[in-house]
N, C-alpha and C positions, 0 to 999 in steps of 0.2 A: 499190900497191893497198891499202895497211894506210890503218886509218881511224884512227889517232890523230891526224890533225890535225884532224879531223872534232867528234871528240869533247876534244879537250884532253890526251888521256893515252894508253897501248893498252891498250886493256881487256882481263879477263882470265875466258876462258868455260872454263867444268866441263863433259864431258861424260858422259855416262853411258850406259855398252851394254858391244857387245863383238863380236865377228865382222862380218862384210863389211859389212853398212850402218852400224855406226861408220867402219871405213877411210873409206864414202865422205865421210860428212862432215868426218872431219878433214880429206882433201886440200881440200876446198873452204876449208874457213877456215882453213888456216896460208897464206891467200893472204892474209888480211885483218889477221892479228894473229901475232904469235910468244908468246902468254901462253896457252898452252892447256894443259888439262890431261885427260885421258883416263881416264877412270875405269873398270877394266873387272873384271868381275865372272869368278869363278876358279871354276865349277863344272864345268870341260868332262871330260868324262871317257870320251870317245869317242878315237879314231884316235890319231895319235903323239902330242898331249897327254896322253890318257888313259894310256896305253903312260909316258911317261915318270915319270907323276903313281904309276904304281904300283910301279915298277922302282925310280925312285930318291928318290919322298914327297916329290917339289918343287911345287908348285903347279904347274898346267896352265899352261903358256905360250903356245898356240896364239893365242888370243885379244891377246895382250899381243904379239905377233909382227907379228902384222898391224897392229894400230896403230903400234907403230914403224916400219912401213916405211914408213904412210901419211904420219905427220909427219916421217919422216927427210929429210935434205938429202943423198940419195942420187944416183950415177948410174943409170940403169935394167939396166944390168947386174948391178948388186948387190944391188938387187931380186931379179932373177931369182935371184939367187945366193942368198939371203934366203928366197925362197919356191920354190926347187927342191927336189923330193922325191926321195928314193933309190929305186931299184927293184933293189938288191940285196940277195939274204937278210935278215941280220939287221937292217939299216941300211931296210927295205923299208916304203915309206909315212912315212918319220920327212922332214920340210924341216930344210935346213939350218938355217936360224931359230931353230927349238925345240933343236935340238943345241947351237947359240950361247949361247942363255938357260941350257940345262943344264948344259954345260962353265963359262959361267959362279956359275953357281951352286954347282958343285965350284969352284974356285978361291978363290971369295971366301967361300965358307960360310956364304952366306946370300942368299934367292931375292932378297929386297927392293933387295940391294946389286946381285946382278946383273943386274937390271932396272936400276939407276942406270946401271950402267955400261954397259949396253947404250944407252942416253939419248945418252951423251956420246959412245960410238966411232960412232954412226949422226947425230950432228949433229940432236938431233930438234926440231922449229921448237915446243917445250913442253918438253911431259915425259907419262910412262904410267905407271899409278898403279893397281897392285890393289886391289882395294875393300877388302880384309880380308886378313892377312896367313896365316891360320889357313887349314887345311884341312877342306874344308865339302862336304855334298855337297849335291843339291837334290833338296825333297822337293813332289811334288804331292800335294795330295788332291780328287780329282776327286768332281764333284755325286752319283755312287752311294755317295760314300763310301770307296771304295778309295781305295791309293796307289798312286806310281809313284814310285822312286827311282833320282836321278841322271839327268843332264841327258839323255845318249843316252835314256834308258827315257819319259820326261818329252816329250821331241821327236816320238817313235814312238806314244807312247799316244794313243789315236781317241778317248777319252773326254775330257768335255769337262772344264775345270778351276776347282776353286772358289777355289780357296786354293794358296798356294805358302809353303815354309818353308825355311830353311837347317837344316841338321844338323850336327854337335851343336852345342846353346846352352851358353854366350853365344860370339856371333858378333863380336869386337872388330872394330871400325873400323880401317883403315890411318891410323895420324897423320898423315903425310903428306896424306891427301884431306881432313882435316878442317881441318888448314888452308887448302887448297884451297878447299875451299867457304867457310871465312871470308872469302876475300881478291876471294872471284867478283863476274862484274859480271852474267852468267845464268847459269843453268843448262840445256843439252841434252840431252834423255832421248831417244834413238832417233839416227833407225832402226835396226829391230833386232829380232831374235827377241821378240815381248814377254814372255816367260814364262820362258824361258832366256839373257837376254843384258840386257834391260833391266831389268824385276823384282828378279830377284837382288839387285841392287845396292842396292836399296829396304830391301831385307833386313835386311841389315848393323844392327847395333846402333847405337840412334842417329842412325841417316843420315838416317830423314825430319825426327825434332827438328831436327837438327843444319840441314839446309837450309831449314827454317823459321823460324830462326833469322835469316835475311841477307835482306835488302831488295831480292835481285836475282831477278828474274822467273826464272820457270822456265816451258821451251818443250818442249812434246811434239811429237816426228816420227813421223805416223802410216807407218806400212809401206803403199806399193803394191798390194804381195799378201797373200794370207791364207796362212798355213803348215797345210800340212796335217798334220793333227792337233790342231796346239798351237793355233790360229788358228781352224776350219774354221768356214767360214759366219760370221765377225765383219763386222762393220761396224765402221767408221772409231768412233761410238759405243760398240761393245763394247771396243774397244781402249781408249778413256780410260777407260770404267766399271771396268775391270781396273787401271788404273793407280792409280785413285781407290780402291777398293778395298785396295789395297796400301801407301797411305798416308795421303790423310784427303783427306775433302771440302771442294773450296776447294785442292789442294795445286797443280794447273797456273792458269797467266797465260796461256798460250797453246798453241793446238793449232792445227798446221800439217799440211794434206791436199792430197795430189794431188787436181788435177780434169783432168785431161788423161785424155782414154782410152787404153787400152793396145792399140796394133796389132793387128788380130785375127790375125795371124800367130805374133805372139809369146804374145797371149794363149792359142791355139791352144796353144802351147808347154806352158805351163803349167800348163793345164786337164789333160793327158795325166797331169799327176803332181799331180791333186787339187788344184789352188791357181789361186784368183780374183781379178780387180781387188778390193778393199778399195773397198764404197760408201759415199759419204761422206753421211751421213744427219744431219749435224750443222747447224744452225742457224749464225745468226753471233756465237752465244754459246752454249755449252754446257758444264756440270759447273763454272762460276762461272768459265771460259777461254772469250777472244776467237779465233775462227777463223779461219784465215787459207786457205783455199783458193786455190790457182797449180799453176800447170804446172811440174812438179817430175821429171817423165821425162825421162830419159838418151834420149840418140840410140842407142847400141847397141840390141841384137837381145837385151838383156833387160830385164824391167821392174823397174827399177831407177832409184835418184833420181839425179839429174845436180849433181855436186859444186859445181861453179859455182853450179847456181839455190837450190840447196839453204844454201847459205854467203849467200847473197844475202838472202833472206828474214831468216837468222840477224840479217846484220850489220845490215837493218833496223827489225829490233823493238831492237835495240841503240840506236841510235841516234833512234829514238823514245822510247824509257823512258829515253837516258842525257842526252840532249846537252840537257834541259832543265835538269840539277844537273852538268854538268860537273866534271870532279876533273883536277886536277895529279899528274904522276907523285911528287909530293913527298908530296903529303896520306897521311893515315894512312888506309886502307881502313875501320878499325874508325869511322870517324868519319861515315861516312856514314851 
């Protein structure tokens, strides 16, 4: 199913987020390509992330867990075994996962390595790549003016939000992702919390330059639902005006929306806990991005993108924007 004969080479896509709607996209495209790279933002600082991030000052691995397991060449038992959580005392609420990452990180003495090596013992069809190697916390400041610090407080706050910042400055880039983004053929922003999982990322010192720099289109994944609080009442348009915002006008090539309605059973679901379809109020060009509206819901019993359609769409605008300039796995990336 990989498209390098399509295109001449196997191209090699950045993605950017972090919790459940990254997972789902990677499983869909490590169907299409093995050159992936995960880029995931480290401000989590709730549940056995948070717990580890303060006990032993390693970067929050939670986020970085779940993408590895999405691109790992796993059996599903190890999975489970990967994302099993302890329900005894002290060990209560921690998944084996994050205990993986930590123990690795005691062993090698350093978070960055034990992410590598958690790469190569899970066979992962890329690689997962913390945005910033530093320990950062995230800071809202919301339209009255307040703030709200740290991602948990930031998720939970009903006020709506103007601005978002990392703490403390200067926030160094991961070397690792900047070469990454040099060598990319696009860039994936979502799905994904947009305020606490995609944002952040933007953050990073550098990172908007840095991927403004590279001639490879970048695609925003609108979210399904709205998040209550950090979301509430957005429209598919308030969601790129946030993302525009946080980088520069003109900064996507493309914004991709569900238009498929959400079962009223399931929506039913969700409404109970404050969260709506995302209407898609966008034109077939908006914020200087082509819009690409398709049916993007998973069959399950939540509203949620379906990895296949999702990877699908991807490998499309790929193969529109690339297979006019084709490259050879030989050619030098910077030459493009």
């Amino acid at each position: 199913m990989f498209i390098g004969k399509e295109l001449g080479y196997m191209p090699r896509i950045v993605a950017f987020g972090g919790g459940t709607g990254m997972g789902v996209l990677l499983r869909g495209l490590k169907k299409y390509t093995n050159r992936i790279t995960a880029v995931v933002t480290v401000c989590d600082d709730g549940g056995s992330s948070g717990r580890l991030r303060a006990n032993m000052g390693i970067l929050p691995p939670g986020d970085i867990r779940n993408c590895l397991i999405a691109l790992a060449d796993t059996e599903p038992l190890m999975e489970e075994l990967l994302q099993y959580r302890f329900k005894q005392e002290e060990l209560e609420g921690h998944s084996f996962g994050n205990l993986l990452l930590a123990a690795l990180t005691e062993i090698t003495g350093d978070f960055q390595r034990a992410v590598q090596e958690a790469n190569k013992i899970l066979k992962v069809q890329g690689r997962v790549l913390p945005s910033t190697l530093k320990k950062v916390a995230l800071v809202a400041t919301h339209t009255d003016g307040t703030k709200s610090t740290g991602e948990v407080r930031v998720g939970k706050s009903d006020k709506p939000i103007h601005r978002m910042e990392l703490r403390p400055k200067p926030v160094p880039m991961n070397p690792d992702v900047m070469d990454a983004i040099e060598q990319a053929d696009i860039f994936v922003f979502g799905p994904g919390s947009l305020y606490t999982s995609i944002i952040p990322n933007l953050l990073v010192d550098r990172m908007v330059e840095t991927i403004l720099m590279s001639p490879a289109k970048k695609v925003y994944i609108c979210n399904i639902m709205t998040q209550r609080g950090e979301t509430k009442g957005y429209r598919a348009s308030d969601h790129v005006a946030a993302i525009v915002n946080h980088s520069c006008e003109g900064f996507l090539d493309y914004v991709v929306v569900n238009n498929e309605p959400v079962p009223d059973e399931v929506k039913e679901l969700y409404m109970r806990q404050g969260q709506y379809p995302v209407e898609n109020d966008l034109s077939e060009e908006a914020f200087g991005a082509k819009v690409t509206a398709c049916n993007l819901l998973g069959e399950e019993s939540m509203a949620r993108h379906n990895p296949e359609k999702l990877a699908d769409v991807i490998t499309r605008i790929l193969l529109e924007t690339l297979s006019a300039h084709p490259l050879t796995d030989t050619e030098e990336r910077s030459e493009r």
